[in-house]
PDB file of N, H, CA, C and O in Angstrom:
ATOM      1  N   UNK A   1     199.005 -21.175 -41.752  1.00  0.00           N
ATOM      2  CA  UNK A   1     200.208 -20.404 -41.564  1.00  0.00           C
ATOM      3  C   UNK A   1     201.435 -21.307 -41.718  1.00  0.00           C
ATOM      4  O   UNK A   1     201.391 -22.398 -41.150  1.00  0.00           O
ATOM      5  N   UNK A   2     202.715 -20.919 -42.545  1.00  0.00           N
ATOM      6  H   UNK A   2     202.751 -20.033 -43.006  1.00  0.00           H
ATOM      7  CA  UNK A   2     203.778 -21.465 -43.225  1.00  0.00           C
ATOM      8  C   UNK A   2     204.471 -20.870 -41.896  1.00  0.00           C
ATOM      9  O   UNK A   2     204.225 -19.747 -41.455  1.00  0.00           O
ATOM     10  N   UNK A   3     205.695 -22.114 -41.122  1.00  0.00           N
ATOM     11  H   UNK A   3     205.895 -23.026 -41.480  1.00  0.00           H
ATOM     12  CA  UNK A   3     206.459 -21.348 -40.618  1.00  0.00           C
ATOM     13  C   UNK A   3     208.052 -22.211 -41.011  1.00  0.00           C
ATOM     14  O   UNK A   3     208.416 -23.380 -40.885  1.00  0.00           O
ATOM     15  N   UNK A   4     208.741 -20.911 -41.553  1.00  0.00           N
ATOM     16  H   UNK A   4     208.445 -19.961 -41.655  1.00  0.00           H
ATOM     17  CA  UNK A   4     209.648 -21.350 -42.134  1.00  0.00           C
ATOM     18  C   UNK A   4     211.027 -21.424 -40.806  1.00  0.00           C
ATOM     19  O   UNK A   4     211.411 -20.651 -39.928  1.00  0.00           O
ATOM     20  N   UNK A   5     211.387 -22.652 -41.231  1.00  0.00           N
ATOM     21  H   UNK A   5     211.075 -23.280 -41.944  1.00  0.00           H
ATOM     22  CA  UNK A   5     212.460 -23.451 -40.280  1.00  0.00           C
ATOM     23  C   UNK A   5     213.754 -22.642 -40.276  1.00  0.00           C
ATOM     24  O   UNK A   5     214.255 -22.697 -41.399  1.00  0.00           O
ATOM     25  N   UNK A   6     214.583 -21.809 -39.310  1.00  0.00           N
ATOM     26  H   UNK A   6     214.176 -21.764 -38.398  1.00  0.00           H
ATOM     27  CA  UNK A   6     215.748 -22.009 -39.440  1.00  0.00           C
ATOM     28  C   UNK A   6     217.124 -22.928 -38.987  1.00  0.00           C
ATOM     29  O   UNK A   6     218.289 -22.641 -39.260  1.00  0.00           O
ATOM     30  N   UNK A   7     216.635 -24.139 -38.199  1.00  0.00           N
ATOM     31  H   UNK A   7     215.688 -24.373 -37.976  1.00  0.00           H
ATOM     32  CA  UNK A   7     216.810 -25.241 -38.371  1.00  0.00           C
ATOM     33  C   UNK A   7     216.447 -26.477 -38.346  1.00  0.00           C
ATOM     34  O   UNK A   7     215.617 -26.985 -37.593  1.00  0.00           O
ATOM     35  N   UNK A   8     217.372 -27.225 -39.578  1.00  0.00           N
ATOM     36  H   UNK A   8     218.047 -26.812 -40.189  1.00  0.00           H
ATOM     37  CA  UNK A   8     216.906 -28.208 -39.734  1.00  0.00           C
ATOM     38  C   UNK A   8     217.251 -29.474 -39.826  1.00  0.00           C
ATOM     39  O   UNK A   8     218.402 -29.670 -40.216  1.00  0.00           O
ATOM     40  N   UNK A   9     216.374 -30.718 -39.501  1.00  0.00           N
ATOM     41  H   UNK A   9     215.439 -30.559 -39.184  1.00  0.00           H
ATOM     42  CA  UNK A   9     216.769 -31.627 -39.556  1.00  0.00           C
ATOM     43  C   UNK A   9     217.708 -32.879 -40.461  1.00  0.00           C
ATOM     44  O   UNK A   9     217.160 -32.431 -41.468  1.00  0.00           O
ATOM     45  N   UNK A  10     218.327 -33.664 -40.842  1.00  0.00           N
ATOM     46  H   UNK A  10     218.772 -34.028 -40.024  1.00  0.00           H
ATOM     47  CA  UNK A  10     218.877 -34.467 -41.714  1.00  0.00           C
ATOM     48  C   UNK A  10     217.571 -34.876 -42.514  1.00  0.00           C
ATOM     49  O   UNK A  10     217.624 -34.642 -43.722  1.00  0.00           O
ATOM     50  N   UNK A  11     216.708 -35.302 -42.156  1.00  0.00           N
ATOM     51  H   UNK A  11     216.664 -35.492 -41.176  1.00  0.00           H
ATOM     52  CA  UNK A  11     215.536 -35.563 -43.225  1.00  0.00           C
ATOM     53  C   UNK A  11     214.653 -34.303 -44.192  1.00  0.00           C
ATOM     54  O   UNK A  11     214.263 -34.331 -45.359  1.00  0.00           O
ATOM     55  N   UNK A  12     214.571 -33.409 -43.297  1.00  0.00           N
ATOM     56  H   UNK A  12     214.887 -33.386 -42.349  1.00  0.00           H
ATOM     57  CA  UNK A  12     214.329 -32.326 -43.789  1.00  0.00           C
ATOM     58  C   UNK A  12     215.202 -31.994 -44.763  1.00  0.00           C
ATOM     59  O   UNK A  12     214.740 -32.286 -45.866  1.00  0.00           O
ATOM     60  N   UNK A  13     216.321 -31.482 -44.813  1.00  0.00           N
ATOM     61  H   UNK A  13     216.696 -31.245 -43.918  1.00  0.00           H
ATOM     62  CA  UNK A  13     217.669 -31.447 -45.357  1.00  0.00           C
ATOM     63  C   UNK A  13     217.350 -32.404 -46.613  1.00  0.00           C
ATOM     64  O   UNK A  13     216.875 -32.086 -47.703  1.00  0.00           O
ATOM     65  N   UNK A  14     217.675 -33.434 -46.228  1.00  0.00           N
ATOM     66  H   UNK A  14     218.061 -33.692 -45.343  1.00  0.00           H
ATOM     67  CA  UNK A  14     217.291 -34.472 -47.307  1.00  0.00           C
ATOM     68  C   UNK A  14     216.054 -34.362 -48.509  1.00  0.00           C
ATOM     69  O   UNK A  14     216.285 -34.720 -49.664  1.00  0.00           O
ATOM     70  N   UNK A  15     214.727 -33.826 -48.089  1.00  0.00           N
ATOM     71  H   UNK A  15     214.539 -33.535 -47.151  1.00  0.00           H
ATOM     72  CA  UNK A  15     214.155 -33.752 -48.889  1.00  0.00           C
ATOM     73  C   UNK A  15     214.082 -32.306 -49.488  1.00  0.00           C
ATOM     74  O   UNK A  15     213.453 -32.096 -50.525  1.00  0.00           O
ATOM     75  N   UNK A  16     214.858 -31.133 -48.689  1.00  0.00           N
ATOM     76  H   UNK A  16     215.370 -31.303 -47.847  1.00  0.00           H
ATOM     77  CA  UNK A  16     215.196 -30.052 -49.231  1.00  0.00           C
ATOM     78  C   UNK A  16     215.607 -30.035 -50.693  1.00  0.00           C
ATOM     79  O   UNK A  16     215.143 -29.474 -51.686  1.00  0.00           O
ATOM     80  N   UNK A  17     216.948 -31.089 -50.417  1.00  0.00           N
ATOM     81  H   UNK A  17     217.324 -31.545 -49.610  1.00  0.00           H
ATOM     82  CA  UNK A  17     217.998 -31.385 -51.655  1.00  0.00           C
ATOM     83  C   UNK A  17     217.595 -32.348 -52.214  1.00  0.00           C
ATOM     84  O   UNK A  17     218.464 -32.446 -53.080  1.00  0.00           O
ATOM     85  N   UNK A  18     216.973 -33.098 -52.375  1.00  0.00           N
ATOM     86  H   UNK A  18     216.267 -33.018 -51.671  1.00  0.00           H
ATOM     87  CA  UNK A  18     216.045 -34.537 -52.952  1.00  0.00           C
ATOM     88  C   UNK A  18     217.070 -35.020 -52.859  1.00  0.00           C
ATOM     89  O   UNK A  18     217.786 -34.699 -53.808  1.00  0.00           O
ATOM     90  N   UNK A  19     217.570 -35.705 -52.118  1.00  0.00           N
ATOM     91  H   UNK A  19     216.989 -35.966 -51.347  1.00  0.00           H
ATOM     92  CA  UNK A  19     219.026 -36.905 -51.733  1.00  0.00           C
ATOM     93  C   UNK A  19     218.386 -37.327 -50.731  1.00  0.00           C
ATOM     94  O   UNK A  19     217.526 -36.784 -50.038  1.00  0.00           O
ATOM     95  N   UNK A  20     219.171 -39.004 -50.667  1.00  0.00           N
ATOM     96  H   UNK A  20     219.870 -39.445 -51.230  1.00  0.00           H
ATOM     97  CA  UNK A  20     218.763 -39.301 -49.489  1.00  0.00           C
ATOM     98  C   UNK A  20     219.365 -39.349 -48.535  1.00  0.00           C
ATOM     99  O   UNK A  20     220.595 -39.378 -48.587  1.00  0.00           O
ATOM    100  N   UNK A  21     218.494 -39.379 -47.021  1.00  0.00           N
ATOM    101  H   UNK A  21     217.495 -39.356 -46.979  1.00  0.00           H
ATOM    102  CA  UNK A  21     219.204 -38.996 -45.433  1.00  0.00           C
ATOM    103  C   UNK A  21     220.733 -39.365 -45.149  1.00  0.00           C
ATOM    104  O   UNK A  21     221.474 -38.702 -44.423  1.00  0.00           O
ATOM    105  N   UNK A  22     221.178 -40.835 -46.020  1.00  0.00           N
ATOM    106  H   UNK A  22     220.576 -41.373 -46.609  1.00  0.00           H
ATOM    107  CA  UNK A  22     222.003 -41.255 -45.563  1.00  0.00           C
ATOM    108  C   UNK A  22     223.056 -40.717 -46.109  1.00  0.00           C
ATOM    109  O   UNK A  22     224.157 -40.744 -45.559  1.00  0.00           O
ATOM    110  N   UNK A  23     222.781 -40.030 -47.542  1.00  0.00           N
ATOM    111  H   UNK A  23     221.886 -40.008 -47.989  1.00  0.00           H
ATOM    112  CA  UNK A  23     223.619 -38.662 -48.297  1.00  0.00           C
ATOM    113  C   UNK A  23     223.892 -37.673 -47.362  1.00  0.00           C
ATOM    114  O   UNK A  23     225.044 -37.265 -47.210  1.00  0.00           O
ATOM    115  N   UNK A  24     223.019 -37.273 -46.761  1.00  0.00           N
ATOM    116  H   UNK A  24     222.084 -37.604 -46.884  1.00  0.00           H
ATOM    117  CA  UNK A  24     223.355 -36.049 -45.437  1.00  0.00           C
ATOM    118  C   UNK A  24     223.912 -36.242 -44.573  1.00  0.00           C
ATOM    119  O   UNK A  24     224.646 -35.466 -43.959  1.00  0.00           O
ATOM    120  N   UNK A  25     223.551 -37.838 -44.257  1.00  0.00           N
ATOM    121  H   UNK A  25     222.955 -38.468 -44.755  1.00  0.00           H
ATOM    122  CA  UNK A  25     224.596 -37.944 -42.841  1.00  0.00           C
ATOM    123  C   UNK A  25     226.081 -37.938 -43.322  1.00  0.00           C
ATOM    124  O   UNK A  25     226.884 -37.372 -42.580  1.00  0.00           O
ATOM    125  N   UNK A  26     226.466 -38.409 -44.290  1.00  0.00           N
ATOM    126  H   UNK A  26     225.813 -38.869 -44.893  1.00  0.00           H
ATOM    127  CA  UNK A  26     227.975 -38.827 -45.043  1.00  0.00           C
ATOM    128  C   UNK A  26     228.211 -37.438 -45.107  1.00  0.00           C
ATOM    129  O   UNK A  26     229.040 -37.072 -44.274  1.00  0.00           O
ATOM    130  N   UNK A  27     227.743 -36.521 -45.842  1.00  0.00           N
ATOM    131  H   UNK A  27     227.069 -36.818 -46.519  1.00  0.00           H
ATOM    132  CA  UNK A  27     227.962 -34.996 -46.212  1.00  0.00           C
ATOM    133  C   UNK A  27     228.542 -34.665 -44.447  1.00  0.00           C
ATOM    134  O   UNK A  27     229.652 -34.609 -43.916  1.00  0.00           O
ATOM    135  N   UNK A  28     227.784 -34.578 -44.191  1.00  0.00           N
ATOM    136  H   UNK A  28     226.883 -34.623 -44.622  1.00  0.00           H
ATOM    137  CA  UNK A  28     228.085 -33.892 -42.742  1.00  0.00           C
ATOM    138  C   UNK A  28     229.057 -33.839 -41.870  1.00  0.00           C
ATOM    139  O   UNK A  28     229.595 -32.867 -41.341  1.00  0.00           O
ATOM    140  N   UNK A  29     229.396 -35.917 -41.669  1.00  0.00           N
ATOM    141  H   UNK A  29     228.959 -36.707 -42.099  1.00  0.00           H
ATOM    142  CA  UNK A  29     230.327 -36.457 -41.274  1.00  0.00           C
ATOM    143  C   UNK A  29     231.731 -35.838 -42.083  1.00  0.00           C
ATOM    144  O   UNK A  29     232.624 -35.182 -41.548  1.00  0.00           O
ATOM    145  N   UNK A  30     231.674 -36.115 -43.063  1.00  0.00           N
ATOM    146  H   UNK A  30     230.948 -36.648 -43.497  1.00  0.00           H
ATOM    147  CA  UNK A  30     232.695 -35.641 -44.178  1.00  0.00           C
ATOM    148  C   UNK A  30     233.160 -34.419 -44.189  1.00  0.00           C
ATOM    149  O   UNK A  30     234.313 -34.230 -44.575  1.00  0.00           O
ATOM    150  N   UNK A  31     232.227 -33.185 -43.704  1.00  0.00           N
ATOM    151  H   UNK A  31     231.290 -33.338 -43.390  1.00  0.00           H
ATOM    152  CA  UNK A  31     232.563 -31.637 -43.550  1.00  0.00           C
ATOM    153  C   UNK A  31     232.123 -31.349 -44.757  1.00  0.00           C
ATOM    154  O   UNK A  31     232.857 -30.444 -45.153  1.00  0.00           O
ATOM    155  N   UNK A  32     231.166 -31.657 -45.760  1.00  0.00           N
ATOM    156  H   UNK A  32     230.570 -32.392 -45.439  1.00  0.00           H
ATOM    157  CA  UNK A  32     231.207 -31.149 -47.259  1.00  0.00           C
ATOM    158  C   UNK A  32     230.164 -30.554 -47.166  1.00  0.00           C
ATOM    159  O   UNK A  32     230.012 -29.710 -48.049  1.00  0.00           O
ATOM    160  N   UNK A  33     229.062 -30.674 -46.180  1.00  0.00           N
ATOM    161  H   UNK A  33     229.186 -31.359 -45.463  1.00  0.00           H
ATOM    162  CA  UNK A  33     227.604 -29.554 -46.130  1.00  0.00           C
ATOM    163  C   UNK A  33     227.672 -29.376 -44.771  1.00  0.00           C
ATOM    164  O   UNK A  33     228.035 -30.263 -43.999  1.00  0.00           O
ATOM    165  N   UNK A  34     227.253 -27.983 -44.355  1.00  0.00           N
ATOM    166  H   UNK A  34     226.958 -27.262 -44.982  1.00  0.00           H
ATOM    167  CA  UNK A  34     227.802 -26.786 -43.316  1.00  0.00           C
ATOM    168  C   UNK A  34     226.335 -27.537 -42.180  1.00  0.00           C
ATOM    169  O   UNK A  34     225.125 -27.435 -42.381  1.00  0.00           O
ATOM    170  N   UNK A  35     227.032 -28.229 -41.066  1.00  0.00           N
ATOM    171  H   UNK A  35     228.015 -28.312 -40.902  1.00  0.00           H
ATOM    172  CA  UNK A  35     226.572 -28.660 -40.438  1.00  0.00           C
ATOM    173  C   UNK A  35     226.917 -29.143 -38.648  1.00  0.00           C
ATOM    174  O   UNK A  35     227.988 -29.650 -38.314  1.00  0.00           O
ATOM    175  N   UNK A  36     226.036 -28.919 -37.899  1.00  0.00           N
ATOM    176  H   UNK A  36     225.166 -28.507 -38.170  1.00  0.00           H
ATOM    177  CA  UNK A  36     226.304 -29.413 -36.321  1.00  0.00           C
ATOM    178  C   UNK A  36     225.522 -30.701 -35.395  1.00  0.00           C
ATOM    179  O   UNK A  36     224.366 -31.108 -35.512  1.00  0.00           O
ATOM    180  N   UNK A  37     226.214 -30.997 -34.788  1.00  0.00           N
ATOM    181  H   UNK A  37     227.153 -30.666 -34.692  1.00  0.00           H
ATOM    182  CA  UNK A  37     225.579 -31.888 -33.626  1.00  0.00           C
ATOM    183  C   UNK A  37     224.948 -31.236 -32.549  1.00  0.00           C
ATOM    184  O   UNK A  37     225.274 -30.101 -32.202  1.00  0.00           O
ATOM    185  N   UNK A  38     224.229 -31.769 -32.105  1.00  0.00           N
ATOM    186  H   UNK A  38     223.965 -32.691 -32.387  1.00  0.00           H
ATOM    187  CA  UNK A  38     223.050 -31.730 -31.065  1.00  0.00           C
ATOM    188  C   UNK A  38     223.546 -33.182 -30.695  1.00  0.00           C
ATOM    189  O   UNK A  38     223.504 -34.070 -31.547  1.00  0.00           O
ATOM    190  N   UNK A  39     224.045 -33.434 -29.343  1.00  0.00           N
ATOM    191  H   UNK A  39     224.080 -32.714 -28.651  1.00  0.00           H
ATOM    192  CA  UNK A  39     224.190 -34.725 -28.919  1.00  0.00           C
ATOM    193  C   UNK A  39     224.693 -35.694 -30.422  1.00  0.00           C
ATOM    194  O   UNK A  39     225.804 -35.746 -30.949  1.00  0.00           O
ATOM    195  N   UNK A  40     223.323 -36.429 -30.842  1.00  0.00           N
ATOM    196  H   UNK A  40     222.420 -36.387 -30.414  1.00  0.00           H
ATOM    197  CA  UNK A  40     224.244 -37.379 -32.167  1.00  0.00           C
ATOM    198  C   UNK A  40     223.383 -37.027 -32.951  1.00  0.00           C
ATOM    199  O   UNK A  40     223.329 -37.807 -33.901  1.00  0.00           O
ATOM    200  N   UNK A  41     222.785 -36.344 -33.004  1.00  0.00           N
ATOM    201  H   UNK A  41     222.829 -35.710 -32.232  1.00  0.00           H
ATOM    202  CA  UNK A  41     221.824 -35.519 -34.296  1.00  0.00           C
ATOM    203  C   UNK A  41     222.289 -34.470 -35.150  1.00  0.00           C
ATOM    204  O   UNK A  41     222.118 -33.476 -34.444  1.00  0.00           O
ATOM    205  N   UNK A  42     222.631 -34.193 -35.921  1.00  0.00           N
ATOM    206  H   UNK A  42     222.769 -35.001 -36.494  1.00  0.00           H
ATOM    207  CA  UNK A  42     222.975 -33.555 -37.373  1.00  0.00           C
ATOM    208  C   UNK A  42     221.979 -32.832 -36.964  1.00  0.00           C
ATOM    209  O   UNK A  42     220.981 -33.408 -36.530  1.00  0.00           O
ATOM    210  N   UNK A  43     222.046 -31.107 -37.023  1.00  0.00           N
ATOM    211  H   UNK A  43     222.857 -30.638 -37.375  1.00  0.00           H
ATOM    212  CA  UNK A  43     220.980 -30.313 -37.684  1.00  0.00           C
ATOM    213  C   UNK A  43     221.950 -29.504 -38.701  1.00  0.00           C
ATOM    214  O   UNK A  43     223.132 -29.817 -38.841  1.00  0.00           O
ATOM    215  N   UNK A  44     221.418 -28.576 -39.304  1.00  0.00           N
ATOM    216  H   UNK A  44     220.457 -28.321 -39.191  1.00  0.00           H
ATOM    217  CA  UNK A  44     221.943 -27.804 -40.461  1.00  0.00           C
ATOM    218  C   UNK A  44     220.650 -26.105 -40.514  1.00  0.00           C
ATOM    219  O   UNK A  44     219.436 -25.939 -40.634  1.00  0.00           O
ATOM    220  N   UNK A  45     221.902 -25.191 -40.337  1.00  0.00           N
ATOM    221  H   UNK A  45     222.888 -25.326 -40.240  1.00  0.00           H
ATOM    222  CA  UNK A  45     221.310 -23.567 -40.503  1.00  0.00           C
ATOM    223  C   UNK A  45     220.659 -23.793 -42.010  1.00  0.00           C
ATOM    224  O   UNK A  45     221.325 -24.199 -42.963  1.00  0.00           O
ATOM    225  N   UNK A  46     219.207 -23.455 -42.072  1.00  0.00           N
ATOM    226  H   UNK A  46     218.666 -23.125 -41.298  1.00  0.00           H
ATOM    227  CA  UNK A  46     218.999 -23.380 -43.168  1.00  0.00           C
ATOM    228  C   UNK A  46     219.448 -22.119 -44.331  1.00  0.00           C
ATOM    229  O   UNK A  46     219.123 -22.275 -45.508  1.00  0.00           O
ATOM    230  N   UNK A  47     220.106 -21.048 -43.956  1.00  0.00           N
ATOM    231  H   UNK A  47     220.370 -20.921 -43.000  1.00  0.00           H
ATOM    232  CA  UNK A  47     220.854 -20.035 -44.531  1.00  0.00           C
ATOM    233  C   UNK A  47     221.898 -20.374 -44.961  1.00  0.00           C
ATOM    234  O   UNK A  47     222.239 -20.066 -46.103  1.00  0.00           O
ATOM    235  N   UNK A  48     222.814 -21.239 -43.977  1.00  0.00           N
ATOM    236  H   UNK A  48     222.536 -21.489 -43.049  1.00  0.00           H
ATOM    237  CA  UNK A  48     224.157 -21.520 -44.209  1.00  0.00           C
ATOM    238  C   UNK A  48     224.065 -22.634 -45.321  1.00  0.00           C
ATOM    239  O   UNK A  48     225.051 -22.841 -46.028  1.00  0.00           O
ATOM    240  N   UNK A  49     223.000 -23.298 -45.478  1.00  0.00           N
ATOM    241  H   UNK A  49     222.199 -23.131 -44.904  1.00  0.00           H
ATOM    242  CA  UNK A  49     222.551 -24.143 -46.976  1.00  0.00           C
ATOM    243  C   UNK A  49     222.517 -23.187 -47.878  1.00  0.00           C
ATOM    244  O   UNK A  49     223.276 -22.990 -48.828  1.00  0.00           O
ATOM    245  N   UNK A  50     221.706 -22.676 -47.568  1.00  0.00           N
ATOM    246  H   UNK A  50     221.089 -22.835 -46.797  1.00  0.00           H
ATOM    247  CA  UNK A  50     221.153 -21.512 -48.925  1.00  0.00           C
ATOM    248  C   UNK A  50     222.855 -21.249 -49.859  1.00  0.00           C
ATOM    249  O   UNK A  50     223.228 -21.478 -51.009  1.00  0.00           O
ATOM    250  N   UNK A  51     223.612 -20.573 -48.426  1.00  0.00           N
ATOM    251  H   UNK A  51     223.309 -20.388 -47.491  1.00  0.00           H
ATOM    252  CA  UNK A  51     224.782 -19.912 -48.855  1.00  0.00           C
ATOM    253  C   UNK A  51     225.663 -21.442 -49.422  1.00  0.00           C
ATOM    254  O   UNK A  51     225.749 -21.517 -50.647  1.00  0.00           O
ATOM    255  N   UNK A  52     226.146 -22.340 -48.809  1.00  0.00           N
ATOM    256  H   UNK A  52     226.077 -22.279 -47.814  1.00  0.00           H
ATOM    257  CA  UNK A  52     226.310 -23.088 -49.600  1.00  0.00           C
ATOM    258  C   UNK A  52     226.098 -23.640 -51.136  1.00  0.00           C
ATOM    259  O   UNK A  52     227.004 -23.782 -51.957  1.00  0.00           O
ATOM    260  N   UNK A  53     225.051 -23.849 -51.292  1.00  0.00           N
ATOM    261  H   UNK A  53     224.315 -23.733 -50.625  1.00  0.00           H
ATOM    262  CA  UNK A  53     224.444 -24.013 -52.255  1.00  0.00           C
ATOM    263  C   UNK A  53     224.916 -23.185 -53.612  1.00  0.00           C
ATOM    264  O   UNK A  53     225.133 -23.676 -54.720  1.00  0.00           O
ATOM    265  N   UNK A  54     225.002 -21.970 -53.271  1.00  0.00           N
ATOM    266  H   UNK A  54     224.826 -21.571 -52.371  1.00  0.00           H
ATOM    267  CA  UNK A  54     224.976 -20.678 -53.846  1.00  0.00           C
ATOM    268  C   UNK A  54     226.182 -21.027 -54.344  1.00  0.00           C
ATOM    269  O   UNK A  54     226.415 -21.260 -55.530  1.00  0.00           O
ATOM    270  N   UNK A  55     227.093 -21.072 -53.281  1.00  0.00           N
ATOM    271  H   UNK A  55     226.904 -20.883 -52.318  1.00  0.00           H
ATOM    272  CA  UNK A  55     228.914 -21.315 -53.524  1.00  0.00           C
ATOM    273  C   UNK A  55     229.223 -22.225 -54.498  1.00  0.00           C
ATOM    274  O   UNK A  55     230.103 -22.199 -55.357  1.00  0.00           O
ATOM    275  N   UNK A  56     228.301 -23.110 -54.223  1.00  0.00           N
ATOM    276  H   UNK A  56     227.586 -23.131 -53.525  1.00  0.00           H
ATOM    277  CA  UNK A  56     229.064 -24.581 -54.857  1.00  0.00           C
ATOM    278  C   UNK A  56     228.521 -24.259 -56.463  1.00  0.00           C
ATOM    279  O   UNK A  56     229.243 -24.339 -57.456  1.00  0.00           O
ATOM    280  N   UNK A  57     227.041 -23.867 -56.464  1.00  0.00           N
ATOM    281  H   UNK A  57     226.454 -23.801 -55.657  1.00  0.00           H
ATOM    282  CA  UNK A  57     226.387 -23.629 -57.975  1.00  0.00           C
ATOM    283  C   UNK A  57     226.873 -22.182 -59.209  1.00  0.00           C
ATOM    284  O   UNK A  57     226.545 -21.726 -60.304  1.00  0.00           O
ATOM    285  N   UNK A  58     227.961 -21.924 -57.958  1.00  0.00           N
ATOM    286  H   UNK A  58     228.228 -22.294 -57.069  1.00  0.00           H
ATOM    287  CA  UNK A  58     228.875 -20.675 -58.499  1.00  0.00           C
ATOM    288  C   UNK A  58     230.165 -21.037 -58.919  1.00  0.00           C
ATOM    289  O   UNK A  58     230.716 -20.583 -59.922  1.00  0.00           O
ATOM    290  N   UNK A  59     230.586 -21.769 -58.229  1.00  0.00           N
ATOM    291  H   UNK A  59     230.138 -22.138 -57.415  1.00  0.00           H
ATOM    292  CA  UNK A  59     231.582 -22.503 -58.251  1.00  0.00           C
ATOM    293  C   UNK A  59     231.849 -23.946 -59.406  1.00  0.00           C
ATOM    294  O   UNK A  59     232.902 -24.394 -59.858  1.00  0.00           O
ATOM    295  N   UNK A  60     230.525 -24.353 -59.597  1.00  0.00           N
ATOM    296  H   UNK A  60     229.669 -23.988 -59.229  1.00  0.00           H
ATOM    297  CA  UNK A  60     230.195 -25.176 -60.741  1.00  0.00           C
ATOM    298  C   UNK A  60     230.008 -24.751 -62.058  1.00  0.00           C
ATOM    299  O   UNK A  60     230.235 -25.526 -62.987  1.00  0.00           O
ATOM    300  N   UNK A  61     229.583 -23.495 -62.264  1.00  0.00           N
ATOM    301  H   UNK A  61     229.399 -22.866 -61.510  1.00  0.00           H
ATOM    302  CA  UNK A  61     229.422 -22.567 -63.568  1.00  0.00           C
ATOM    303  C   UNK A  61     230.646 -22.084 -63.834  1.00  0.00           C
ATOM    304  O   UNK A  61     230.787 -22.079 -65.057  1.00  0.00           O
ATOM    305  N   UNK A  62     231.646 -21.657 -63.260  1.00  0.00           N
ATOM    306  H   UNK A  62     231.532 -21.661 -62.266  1.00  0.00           H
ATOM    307  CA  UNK A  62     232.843 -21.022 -63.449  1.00  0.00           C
ATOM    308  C   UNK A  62     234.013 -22.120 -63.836  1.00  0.00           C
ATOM    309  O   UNK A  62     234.905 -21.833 -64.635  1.00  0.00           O
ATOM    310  N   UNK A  63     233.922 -23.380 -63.203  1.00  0.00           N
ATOM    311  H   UNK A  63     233.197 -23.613 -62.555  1.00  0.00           H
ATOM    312  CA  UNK A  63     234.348 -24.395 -63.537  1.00  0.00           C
ATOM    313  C   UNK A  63     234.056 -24.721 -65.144  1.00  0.00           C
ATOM    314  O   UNK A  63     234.853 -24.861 -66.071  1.00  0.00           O
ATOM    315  N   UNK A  64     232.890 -24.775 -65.120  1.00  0.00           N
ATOM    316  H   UNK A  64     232.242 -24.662 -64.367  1.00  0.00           H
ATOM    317  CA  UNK A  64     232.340 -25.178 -66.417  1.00  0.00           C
ATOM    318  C   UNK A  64     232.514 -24.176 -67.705  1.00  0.00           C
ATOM    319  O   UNK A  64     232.618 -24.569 -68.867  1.00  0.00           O
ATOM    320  N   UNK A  65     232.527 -22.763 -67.267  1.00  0.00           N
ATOM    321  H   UNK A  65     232.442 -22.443 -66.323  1.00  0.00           H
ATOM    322  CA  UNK A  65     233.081 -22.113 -67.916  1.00  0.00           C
ATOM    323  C   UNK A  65     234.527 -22.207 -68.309  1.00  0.00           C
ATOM    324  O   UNK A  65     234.921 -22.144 -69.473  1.00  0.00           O
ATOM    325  N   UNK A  66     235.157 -22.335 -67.430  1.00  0.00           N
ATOM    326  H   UNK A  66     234.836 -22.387 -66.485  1.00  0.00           H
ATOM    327  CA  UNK A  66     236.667 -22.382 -67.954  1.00  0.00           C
ATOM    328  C   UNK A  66     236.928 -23.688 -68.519  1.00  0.00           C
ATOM    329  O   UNK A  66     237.986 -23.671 -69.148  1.00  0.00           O
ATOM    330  N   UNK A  67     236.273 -24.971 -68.527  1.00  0.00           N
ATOM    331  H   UNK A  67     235.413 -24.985 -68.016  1.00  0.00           H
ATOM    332  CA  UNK A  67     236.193 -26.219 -69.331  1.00  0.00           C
ATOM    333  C   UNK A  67     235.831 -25.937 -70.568  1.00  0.00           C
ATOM    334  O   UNK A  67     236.069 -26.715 -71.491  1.00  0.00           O
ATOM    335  N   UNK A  68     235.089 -24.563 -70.765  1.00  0.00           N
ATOM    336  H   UNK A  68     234.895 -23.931 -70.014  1.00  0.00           H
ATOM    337  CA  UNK A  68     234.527 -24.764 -72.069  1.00  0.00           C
ATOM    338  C   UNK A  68     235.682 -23.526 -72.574  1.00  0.00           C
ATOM    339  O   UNK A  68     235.164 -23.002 -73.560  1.00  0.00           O
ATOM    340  N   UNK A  69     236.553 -23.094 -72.393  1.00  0.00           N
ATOM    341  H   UNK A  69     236.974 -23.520 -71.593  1.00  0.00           H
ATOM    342  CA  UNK A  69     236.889 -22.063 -73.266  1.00  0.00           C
ATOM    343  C   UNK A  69     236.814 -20.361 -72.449  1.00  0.00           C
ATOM    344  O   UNK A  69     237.604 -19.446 -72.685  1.00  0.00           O
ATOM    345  N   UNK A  70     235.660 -20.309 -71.485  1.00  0.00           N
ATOM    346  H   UNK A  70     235.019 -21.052 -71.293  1.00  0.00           H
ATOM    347  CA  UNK A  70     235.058 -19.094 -71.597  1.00  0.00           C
ATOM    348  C   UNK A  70     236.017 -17.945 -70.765  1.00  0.00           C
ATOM    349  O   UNK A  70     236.815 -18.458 -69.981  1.00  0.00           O
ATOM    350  N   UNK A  71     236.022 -17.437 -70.792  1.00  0.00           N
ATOM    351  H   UNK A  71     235.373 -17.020 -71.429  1.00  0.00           H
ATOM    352  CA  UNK A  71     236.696 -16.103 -69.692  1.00  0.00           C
ATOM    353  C   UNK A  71     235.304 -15.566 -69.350  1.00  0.00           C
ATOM    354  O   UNK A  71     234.407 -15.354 -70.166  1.00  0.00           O
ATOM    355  N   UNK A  72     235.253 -15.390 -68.113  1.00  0.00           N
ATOM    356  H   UNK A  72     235.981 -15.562 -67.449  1.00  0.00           H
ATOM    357  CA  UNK A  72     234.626 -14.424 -67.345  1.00  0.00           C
ATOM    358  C   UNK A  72     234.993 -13.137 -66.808  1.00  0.00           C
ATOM    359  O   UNK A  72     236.008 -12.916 -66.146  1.00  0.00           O
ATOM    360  N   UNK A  73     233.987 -12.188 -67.177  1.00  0.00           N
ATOM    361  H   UNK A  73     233.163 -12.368 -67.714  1.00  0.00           H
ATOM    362  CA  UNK A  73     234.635 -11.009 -66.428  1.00  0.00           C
ATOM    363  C   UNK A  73     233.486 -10.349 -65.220  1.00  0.00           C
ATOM    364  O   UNK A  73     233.813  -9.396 -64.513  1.00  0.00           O
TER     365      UNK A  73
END
């Protein structure tokens, strides 16, 4: 039986995104991936990744679109 995490750890995290831990801790510290403390531990909503993710890989195509010329509708 698979039980899927809704939160998670900086290493976890880490191998979620294949980066490494010390990428997550900087992200975190920094405010650039949607994240909280537990005492001095980083965890991260695994949804609020998802949705992240989503943003930024939406946000990267539309970019890239308008670099290339494109209009979107």
């Amino acid at each position: 039986m698979v039980i899927s995490k809704e939160i998670m750890t900086a290493k976890e995290v880490a191998q979620y995104l294949s980066i490494h831990p010390l990428t997550v801790h900087k992200y975190a510290r920094e405010g650039k991936i949607p994240a909280f403390k537990i005492g001095t531990d980083w965890r991260f909503h695994k949804k609020s990744l998802e949705k992240w993710i989503h943003q930024k890989s939406t946000s990267n195509l539309s970019r890239s679109n308008r670099l290339e010329g494109k209009v979107i509708n």
